[in-house]
C-alpha positions in Angstrom: 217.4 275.8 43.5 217.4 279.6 43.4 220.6 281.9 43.6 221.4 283.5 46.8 221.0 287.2 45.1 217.5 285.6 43.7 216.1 285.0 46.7 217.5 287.7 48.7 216.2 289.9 46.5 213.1 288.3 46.5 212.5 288.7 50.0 213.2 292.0 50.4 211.2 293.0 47.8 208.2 291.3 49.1 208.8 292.9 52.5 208.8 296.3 50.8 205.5 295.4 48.9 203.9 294.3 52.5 205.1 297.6 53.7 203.5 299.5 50.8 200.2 297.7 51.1 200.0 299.2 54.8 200.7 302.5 53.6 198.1 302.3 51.0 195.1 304.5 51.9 194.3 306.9 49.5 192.9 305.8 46.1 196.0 306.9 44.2 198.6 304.6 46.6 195.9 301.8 46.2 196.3 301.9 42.3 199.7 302.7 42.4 200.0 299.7 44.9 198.3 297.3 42.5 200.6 298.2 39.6 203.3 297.1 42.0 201.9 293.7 42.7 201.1 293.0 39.0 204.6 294.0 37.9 206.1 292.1 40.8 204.2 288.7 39.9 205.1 288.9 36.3 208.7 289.7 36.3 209.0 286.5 38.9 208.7 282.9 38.5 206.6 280.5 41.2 209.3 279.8 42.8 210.4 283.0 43.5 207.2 284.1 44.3 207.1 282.0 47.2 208.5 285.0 49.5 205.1 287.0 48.3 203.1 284.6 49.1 204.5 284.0 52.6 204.7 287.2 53.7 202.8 289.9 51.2 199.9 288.1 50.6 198.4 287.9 53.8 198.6 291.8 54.3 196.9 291.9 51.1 194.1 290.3 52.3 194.1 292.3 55.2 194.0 296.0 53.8 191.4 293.7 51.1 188.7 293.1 53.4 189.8 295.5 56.3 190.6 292.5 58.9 193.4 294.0 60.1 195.4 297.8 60.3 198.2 296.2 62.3 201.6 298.1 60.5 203.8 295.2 61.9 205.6 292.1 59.8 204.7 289.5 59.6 201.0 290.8 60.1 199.0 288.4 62.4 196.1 286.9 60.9 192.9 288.6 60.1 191.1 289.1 63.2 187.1 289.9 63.6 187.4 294.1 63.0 184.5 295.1 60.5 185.3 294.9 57.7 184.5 298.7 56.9 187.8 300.5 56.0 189.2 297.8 53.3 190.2 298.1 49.7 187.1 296.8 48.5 185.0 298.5 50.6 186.8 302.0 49.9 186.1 300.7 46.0 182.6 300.3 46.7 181.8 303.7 48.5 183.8 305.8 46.3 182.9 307.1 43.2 185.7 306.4 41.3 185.6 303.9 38.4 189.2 303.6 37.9 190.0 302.3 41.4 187.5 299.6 41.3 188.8 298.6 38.0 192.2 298.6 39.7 191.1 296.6 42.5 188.9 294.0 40.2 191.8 293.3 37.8 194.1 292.9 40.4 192.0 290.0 41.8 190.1 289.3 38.3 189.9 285.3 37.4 192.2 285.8 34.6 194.4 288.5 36.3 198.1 287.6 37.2 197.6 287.2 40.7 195.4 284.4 40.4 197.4 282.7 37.5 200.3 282.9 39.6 198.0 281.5 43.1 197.6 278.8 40.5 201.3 278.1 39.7 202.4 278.2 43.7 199.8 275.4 43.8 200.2 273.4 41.1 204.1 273.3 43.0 202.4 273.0 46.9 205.2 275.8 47.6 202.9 277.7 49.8 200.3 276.3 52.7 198.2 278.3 55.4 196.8 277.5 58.5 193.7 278.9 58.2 192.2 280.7 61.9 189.3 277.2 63.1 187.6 280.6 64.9 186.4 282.1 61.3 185.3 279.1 60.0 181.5 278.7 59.7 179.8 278.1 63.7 178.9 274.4 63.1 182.9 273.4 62.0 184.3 275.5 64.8 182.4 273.5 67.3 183.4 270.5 65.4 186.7 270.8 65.8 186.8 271.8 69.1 185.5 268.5 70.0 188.2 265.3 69.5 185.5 263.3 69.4 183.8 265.3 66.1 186.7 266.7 64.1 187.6 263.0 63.5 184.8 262.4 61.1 184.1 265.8 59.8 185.7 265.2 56.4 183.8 262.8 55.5 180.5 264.7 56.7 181.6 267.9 54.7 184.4 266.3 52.5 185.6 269.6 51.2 187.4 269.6 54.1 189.0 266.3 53.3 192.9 266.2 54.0 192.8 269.8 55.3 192.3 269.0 58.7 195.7 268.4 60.5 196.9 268.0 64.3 198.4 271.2 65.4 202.4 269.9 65.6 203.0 272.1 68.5 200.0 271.3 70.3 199.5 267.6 69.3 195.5 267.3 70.9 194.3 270.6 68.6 194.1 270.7 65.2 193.8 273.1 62.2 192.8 273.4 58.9 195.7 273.6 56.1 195.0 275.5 53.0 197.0 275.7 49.9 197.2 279.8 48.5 193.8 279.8 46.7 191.3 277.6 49.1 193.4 280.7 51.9 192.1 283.3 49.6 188.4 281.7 48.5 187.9 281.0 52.6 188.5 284.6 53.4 186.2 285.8 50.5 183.3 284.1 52.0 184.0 285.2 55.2 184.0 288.6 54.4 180.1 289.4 53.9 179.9 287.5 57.2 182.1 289.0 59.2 180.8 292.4 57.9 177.2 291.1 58.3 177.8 290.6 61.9 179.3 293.3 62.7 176.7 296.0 61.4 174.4 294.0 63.1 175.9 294.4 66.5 176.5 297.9 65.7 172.9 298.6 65.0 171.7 296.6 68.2 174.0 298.8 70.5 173.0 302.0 68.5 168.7 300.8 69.4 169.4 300.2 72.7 171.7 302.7 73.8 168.6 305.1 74.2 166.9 302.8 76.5 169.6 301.5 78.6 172.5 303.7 79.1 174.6 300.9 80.8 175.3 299.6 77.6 177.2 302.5 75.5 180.3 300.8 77.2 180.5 298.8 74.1 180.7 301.8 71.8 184.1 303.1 73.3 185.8 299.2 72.4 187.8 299.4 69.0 186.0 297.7 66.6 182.7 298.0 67.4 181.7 301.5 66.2 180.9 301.7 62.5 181.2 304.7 62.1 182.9 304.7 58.1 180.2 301.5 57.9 178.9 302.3 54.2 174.9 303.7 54.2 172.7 300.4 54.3 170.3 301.4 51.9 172.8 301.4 49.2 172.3 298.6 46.8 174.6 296.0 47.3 175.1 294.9 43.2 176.7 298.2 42.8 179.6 296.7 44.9 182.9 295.5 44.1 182.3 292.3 45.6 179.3 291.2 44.2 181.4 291.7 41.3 184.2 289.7 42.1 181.5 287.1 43.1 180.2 287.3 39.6 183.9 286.7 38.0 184.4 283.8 40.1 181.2 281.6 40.0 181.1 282.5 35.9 184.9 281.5 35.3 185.2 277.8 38.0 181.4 277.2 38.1 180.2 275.8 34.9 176.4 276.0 34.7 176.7 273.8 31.4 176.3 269.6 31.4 179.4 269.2 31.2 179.2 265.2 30.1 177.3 266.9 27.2 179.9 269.7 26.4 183.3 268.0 26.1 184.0 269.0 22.5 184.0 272.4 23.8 187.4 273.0 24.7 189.6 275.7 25.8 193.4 276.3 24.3 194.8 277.1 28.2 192.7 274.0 29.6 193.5 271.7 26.8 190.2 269.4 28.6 192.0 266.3 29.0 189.5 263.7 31.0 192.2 265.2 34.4 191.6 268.5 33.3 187.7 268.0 33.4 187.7 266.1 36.4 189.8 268.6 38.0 187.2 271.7 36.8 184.3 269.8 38.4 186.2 269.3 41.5 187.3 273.3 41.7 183.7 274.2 40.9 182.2 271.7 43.7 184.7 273.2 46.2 184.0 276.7 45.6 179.8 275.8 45.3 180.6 273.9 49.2 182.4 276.9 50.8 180.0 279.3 49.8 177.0 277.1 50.6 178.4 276.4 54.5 179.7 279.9 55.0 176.6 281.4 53.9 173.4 279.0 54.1 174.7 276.8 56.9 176.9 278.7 58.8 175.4 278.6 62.1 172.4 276.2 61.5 172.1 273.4 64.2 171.8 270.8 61.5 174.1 271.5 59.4 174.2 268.0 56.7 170.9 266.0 56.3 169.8 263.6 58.8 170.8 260.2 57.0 174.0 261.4 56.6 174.6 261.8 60.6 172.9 258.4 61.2 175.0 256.2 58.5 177.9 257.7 60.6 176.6 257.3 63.8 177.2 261.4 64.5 174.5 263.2 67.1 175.3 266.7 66.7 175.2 268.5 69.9 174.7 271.9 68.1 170.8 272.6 69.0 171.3 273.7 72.7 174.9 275.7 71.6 173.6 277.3 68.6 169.5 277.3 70.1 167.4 279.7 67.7 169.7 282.0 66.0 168.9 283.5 63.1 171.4 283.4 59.8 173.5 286.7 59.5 171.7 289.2 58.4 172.7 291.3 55.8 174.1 288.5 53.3 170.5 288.5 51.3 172.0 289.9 48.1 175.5 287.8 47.6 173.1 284.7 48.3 170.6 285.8 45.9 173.1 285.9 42.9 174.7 282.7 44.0 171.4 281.0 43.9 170.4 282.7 40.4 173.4 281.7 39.0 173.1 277.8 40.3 169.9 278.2 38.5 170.6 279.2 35.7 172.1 275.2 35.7 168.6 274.3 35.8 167.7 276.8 32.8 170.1 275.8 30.5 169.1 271.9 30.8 164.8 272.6 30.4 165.2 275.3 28.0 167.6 274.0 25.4 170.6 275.9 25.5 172.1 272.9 24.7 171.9 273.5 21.5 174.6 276.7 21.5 176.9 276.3 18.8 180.4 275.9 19.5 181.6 279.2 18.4 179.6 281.3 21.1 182.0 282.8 23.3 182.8 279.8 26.1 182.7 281.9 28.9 179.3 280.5 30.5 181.0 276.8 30.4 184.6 277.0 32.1 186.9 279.6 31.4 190.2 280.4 33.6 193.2 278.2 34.2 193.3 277.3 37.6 194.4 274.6 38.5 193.1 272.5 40.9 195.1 269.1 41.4 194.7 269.2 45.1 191.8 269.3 45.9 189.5 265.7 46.8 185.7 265.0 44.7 183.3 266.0 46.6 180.2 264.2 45.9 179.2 262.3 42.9 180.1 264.6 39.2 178.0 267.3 38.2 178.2 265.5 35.0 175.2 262.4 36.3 173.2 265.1 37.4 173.7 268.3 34.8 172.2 270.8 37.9 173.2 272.4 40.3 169.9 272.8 42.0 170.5 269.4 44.0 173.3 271.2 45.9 171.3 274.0 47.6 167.7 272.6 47.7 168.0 271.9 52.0 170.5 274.4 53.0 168.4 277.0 50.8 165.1 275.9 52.4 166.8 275.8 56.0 168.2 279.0 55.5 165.3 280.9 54.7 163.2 278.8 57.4 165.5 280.0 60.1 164.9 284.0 59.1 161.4 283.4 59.1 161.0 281.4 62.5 164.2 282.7 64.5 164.2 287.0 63.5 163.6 288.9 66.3 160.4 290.8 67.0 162.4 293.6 66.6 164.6 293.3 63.7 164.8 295.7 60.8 162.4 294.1 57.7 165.0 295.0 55.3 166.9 291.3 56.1 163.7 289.9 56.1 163.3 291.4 52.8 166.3 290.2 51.0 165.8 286.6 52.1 162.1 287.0 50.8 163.7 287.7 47.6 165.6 285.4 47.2 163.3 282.3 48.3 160.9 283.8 45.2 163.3 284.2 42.9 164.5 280.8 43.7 160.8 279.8 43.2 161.1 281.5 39.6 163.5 279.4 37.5 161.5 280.5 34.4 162.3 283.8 34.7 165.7 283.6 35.1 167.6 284.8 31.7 170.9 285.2 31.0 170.0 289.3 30.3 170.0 289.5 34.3 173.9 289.1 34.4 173.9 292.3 30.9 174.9 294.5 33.7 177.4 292.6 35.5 178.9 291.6 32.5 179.5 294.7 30.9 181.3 295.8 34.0 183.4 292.0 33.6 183.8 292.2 30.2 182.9 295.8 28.8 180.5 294.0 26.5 176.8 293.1 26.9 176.7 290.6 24.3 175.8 286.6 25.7 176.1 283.3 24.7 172.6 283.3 23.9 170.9 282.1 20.0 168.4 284.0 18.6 165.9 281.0 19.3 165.8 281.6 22.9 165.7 285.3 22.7 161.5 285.3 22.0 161.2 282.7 25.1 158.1 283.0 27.1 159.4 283.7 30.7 156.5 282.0 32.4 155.7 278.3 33.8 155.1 275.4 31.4 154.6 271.9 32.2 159.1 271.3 31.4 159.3 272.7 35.1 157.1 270.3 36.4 160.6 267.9 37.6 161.9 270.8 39.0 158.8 272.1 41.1 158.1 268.6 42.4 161.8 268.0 43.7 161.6 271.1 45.1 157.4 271.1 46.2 158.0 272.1 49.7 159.0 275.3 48.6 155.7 275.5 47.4 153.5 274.1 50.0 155.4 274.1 53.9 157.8 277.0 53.6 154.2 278.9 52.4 152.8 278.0 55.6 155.6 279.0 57.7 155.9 282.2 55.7 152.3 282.7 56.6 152.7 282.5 60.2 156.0 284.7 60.1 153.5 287.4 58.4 151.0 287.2 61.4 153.6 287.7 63.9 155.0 290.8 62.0 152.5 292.2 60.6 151.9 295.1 63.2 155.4 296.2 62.2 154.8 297.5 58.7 151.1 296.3 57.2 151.5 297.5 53.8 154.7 295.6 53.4 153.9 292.4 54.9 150.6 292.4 52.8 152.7 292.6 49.8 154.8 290.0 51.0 152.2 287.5 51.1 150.7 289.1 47.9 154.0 288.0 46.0 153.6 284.5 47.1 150.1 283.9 46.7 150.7 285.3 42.9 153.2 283.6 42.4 151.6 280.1 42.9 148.5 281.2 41.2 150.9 283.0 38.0 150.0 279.7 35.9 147.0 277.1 35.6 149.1 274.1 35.2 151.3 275.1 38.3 148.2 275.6 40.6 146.8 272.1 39.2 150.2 270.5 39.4 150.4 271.9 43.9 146.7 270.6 44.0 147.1 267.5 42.8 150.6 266.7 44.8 148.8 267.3 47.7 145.9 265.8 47.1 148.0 262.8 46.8 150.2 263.1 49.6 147.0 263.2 51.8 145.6 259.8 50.4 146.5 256.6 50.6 148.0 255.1 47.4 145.8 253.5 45.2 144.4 253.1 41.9 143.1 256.3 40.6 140.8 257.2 37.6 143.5 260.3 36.8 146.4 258.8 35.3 148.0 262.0 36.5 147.4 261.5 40.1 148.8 257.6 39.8 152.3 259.2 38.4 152.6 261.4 41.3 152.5 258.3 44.0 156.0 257.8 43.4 157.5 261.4 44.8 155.4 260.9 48.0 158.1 259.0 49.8 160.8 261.5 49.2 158.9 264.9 49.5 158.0 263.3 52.8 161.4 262.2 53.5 162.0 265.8 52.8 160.2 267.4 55.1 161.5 265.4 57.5 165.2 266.3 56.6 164.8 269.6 55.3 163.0 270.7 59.2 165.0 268.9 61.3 164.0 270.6 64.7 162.7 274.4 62.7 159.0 274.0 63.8 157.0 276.9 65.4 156.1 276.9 68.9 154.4 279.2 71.5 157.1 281.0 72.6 157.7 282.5 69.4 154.0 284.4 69.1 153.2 281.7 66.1 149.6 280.6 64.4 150.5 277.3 64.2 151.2 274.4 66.6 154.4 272.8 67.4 154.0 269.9 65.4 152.3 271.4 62.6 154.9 270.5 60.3 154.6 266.6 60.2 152.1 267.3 57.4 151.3 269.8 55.2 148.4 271.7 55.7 148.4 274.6 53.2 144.9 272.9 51.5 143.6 271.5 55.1 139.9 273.0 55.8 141.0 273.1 59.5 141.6 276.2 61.6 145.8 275.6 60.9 145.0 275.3 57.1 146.4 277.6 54.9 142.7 279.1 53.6 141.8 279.8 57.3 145.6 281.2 58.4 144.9 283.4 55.2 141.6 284.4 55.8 142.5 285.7 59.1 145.6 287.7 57.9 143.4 289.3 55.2 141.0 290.4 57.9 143.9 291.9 60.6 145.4 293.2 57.4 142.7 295.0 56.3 141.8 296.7 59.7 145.2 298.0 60.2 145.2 299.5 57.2 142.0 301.2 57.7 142.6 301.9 61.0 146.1 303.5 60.3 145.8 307.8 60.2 145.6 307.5 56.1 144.0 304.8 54.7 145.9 304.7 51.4 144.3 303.9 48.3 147.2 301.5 47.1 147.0 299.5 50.6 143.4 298.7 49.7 144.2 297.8 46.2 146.4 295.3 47.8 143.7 293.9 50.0 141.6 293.2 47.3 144.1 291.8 44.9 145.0 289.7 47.9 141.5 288.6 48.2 141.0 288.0 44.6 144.7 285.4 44.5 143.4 283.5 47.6 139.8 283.4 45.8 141.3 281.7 42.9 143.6 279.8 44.9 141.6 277.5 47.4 138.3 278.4 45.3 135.0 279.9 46.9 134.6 283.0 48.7 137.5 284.6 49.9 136.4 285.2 53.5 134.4 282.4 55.7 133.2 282.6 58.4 135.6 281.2 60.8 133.8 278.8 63.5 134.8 279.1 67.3 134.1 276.2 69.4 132.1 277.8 72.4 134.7 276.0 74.9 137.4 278.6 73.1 134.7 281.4 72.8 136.0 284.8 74.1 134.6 288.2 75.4 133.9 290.0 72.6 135.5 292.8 71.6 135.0 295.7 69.2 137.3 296.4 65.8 139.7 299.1 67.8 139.9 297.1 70.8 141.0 293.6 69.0 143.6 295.8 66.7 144.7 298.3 69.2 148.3 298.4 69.5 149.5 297.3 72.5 152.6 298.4 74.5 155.8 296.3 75.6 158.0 299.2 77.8 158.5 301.9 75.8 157.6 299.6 72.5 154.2 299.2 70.8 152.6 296.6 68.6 154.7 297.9 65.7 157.8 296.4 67.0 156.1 293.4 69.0 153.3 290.9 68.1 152.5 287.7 69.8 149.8 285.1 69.4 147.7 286.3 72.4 148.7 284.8 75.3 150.4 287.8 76.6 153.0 285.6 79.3 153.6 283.8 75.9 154.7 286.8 73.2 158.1 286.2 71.1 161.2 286.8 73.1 162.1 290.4 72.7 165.7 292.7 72.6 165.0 294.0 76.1 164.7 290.1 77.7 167.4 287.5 79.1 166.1 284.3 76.5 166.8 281.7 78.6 165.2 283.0 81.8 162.4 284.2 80.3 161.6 280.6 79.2 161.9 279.4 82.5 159.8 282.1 83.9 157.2 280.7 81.2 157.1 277.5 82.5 157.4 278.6 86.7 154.4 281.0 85.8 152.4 278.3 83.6 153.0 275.9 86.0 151.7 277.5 89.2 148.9 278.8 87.0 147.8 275.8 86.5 148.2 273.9 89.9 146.3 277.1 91.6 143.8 276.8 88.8 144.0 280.1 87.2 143.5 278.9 84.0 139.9 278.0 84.2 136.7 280.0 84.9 135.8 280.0 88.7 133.9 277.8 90.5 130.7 279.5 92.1 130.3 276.5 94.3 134.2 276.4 95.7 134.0 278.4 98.5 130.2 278.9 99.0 130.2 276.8 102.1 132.4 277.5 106.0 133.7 275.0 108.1 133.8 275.5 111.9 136.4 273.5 114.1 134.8 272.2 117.3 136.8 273.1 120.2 137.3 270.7 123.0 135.5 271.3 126.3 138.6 270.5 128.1 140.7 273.4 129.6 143.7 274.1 127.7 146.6 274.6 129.2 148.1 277.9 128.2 150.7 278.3 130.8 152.9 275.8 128.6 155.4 277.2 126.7 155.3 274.8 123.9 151.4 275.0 123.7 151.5 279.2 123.2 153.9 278.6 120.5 151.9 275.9 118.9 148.9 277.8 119.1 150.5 281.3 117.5 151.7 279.3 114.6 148.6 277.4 114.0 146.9 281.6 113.8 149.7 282.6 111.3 149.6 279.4 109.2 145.6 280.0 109.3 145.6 283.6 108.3 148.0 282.9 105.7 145.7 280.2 103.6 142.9 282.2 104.3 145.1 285.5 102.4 145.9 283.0 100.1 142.6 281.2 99.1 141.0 284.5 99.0 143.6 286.0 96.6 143.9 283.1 94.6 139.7 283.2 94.3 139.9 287.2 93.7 142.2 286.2 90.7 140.2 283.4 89.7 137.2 285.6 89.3 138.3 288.7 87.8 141.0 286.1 85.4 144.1 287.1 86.9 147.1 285.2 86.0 150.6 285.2 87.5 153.1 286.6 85.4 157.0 286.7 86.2 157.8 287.1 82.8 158.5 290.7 83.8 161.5 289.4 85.9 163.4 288.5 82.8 163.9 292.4 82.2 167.6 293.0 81.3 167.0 296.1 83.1 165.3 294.0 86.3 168.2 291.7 86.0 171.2 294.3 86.2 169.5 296.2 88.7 169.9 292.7 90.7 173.2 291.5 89.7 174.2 295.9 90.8 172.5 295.1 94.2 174.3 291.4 94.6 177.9 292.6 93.6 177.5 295.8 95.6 176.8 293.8 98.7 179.3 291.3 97.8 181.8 294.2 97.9 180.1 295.4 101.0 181.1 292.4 102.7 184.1 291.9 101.6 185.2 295.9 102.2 184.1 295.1 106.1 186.0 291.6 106.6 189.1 293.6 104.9 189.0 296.4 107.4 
């Protein structure tokens, strides 16, 4: 038990470092600040540092990430401001070395604050309720539900005996973090949070041009951006990507670690707890990056069998519908994938073989520990790869940008997630010189565990990654397909780009023999039925069938295109794969078509660049090898889907939305059918659909007309007998008889006007946002009216 004086003295002194941290704006008070901490946490023991953690720390994560410029103690929890005036990000946009070095050793792996996070923990002095509203969207509507937050440890057991009942309010409950999972939960929320709010900040800066009612939203604290860092700057430049680095290099092994006990550290001393104990940090830390990042707001957030063995229907499709993953995290994902992969290098490669004296570093370094916290899933050890990890919530993550981005949206998102799916599709050219920069900012040294065996390694594909292409084949085949049809619906927004696009990924595939045999052959296979083949090669690959189809059945749970987002393909195209399939949803005919549009809107742009042709033809030439044959077929029509002909300029002319053209929107065809745009209310737009498809269809507007409906007149024989039209009831009868009759007839004869000259109804146009406030002004104004009158 601590002196009085100890922890008066203590407490005060944290208080005073909370207080500094506020004050701390200018790079000088930063630096000064972080001297302060350091000192602070090494002249005190855990137990006395219990006060700093209490009280000091969570300012410091507020002026770390910008949550919060509240100058009050305690400081409430981080709330949702944009994260755009925080240490980190003052670090990043500055160009001053020293106070990112600051900043970085302050929060460094190996720095004191995080050996003394680790000594509060090793103790459980310190616990947090973390805030359920930042948690990723799935968990938060989880746990508002009694009837879900019961079983989601054991569907996402990292959260295992951290979910507690609130003991003030006994039917809520919260999650309960010791000092580092408080600090590693905030981290990941960070790009998030930041992600979201530029991307809010650029939607209200696009549309306050066309709808002045909106700049409201600019005047709310926290929604400007106005010290938001330039977003062309490159994000590995930043001091969070670095921090990123640092952590997955020092808890995430990317070594077998069965295989690499006799590699042991003096501060871990690698007893069998202490290896347990490193896998179990590095699973947590993979987990929370994986669901703040990749899952985050996905509707099915942990694969399919695992919902059914516990009887769990998640209720998230209609909450979450088609949202797209926040934008803006492409780069942080991209070097958490690279790194996971590297897992996958260092097992086909032979890196195994480093000898024991190579600096440790790329095994497990630091000297965390992490007690606490539960196993996750079954060791890293029986499986030596981290690949298994993010395979679905990789796939579903870049599926989602693909299928849910608006028509709208910047490419630049788009881009990054591109990116990373290829580079995830590249294990063989993944090297440990791709971290030289990052670790000579780490480390101030470029040197890596490397031997001078692997330094002449070819780069390219070779039948070792054949495991690792087959376990992972839909990237390779389905997510092709979809990326096809994601590159006819954007295509009018920037040609040259998109063509590259789909240039990358039809080189990629075609970068080796052996890998274009190897896609062949699995699909070849998955189409037949099993049996005896006269390849032995084919017979081996009978066996992955069940599971790449188990796959795609997982891996798309409810992610399929359909007509209301301007797609090529059908709704349930994805029950097979169709990237070799001859028909007119196979991949050679879906590529064929975007070569042709391709190549007249680069033509028929006001400078036909001679680089945008050479992309054309390269494209041609990759799809020639590809499927085989001629690049371009002829593309067969069936005469009952035969339409008017058009010429060149009138098929490609860009069309207008508003005040938009075909740059920012493309669609299928069907013009009442076009991807749901900015300027629209979603969900009455699709009812719209179906009220306009439906009375299209029972008024027969869909079909050519009939030249015989109509062609005859029927008379109505009059009785002889006097009518009586001094009757009252008679005279009306008869005048509503005229109306109802004059009304068909106006109705018949507009309905057959449209028939002929292919009118369709349309109320799509009442989903306007613009339609719709004008209409909810009118109804509250008259409301008011009303209620102004019965007042007086």
């Amino acid at each position: 038990m601590l002196p009085h004086s100890y922890a008066v003295d203590s407490l005060s002194r944290s208080q005073d470092l909370a207080s500094a941290i506020l004050a701390s704006t200018t790079p000088s008070q930063i630096s000064a600040t972080c001297a302060s901490i350091d000192f602070f946490l090494q002249s005190h023991s855990p137990d006395q540092s219990r006060h700093f953690f209490s009280i000091t720390f969570p300012v410091l994560i507020c002026k770390l990430f910008g949550f919060d410029d509240a100058s009050s103690l305690p400081p409430p929890p981080p709330s949702q401001k944009p994260p755009s005036n925080g240490w980190v990000e003052l670090a990043s946009q500055s160009s001053l070395p020293d106070l990112s070095s600051k900043i970085f050793s302050l929060l460094s792996p190996n720095g004191t604050l995080m050996n003394s996070i680790s000594a509060v923990d090793r103790h459980s002095l310190v616990k947090y309720v973390f805030p359920v509203e930042r948690l990723p969207e799935w968990a938060r509507f989880m746990l508002s539900n009694e009837k879900y937050f019961r079983v989601i440890s054991d569907l996402c057991p990292f959260f295992k005996g951290k979910v507690k009942e609130d003991a003030v309010q006994g039917s809520l409950c919260q999650i309960q973090l010791n000092v580092f999972e408080y600090y590693l939960f905030w981290f990941a929320y960070y790009p998030v949070c930041k992600g979201n709010m530029e991307n809010l900040d650029s939607n209200s800066v696009k549309r306050s041009s066309k709808f002045r009612l909106e700049n409201w939203t600019r005047s709310i604290r926290g929604f400007s951006g106005s010290s938001k860092r330039e977003m062309e700057q490159k994000f590995e430049g930043n001091l969070y990507i670095q921090l990123l680095y640092a952590y997955l290099r020092a808890f995430v092994p990317i070594f077998d670690l069965g295989a690499h006990q006799p590699y042991r550290s003096s501060i871990l001393n690698y007893s069998l707890k202490c290896d347990g104990s490193v896998i179990v940090r590095a699973e947590f830390l993979v987990n929370v990056f994986v669901h703040y990042w990749l899952v985050d707001n996905d509707f099915s957030p942990v694969p399919v069998n695992v919902c059914k063995s516990f009887g769990v229907s998640f209720p998230f499709r209609s909450m979450l519908g088609e949202i797209p993953p926040t934008s803006g995290l492409g780069e942080v994902v991209k070097l958490f994938v690279k790194y996971l992969n590297l897992s996958s290098v260092m097992s086909t490669d032979g890196f195994d073989n480093i000898e024991c004296n190579e600096s440790p570093r790329w095994r497990v370094s630091g000297g965390f520990d992490s007690g606490d916290l539960v196993s996750l899933s079954p060791s890293v050890c029986s499986v030596g790869s981290w690949n298994s990890w993010i395979q679905r919530p990789l796939y579903r993550f870049i599926l989602r940008t693909f299928l849910f981005s608006p028509v709208g949206t910047s490419m630049k998102n788009t881009s990054q997630v591109f990116s990373v799916w290829v580079s995830y599709m590249e294990p063989w050219t993944i090297s440990l010189d791709d971290f030289a920069e990052l670790d000579v900012v780490i480390n101030g040294s470029s040197k890596d565990v490397r031997n001078q065996e692997t330094e002449s390694q070819n780069s390219g594909y070779s039948p070792v990654w054949q495991a690792f292409v087959l376990s992972n084949f839909l990237y390779y085949s389905s997510l092709v397909m979809h990326f096809i049809g994601f590159a006819h619906k954007f295509l009018h927004t920037d040609p040259e780009v998109i063509a590259q696009m789909v240039l990358k990924v039809i080189s990629l595939l075609t970068s080796s023999k052996e890998l274009v045999d190897l896609i062949k052959n699995v699909d070849v296979v998955f189409h037949s039925k099993q049996a005896v083949s006269s390849k032995s090669a084919l017979n081996s690959l009978y066996r992955i069938v069940p599971s790449i189809r188990e796959q795609l059945k997982d891996w798309e749970d409810g992610l399929c295109e359909s007509d209301a987002d301007g797609s090529f393909l059908h709704e349930n195209w994805n029950k097979d794969l169709k990237l070799f399939s001859d028909g007119e949803d196979g991949g050679q005919r879906l590529l064929q078509l975007f070569i042709l549009r391709a190549e007249a809107e680069l033509q028929g742009g006001d400078i036909a660049h001679a680089h945008s042709l050479q992309i054309i033809d390269s494209l041609k030439e990759k799809v020639s090898y590809l499927f085989g044959g001629s690049t371009v077929k002829p593309i067969p029509i069936s005469p009952e889907l035969r339409q008017p002909q058009h010429t060149r300029n009138e098929l490609f002319k860009p069309r207008r939305v508003g005040n938009q053209t075909s740059a920012n929107v493309t669609y299928k065809g069907d013009w009442m059918k076009r991807p749901i745009s900015d300027d629209e209310v979603a969900w009455l737009a699709k009812l719209l659909i179906w009220l306009s498809s439906w009375l299209n269809e029972s008024l027969g507007l869909n079909g050519p007309e009939d030249n015989d409906v109509g062609s005859k007149w029927f008379y109505v024989n009059i009785p002889g007998d006097a009518v009586n039209l001094n009757a009252s009831g008679e005279i009306v009868k008869t005048l509503v008889c005229l109306i109802g009759s004059w009304l068909l007839m106006m109705g018949t004869t507009t309905t057959r006007l449209m028939r002929k000259h292919g009118f369709r109804i349309n109320l799509r146009v009442l989903a306007s946002k613009k339609v719709v406030m004008v209409l909810l002004i009118f109804v509250v104004f008259s409301v008011l009216k009303k209620a102004c009158g019965l007042f007086h």
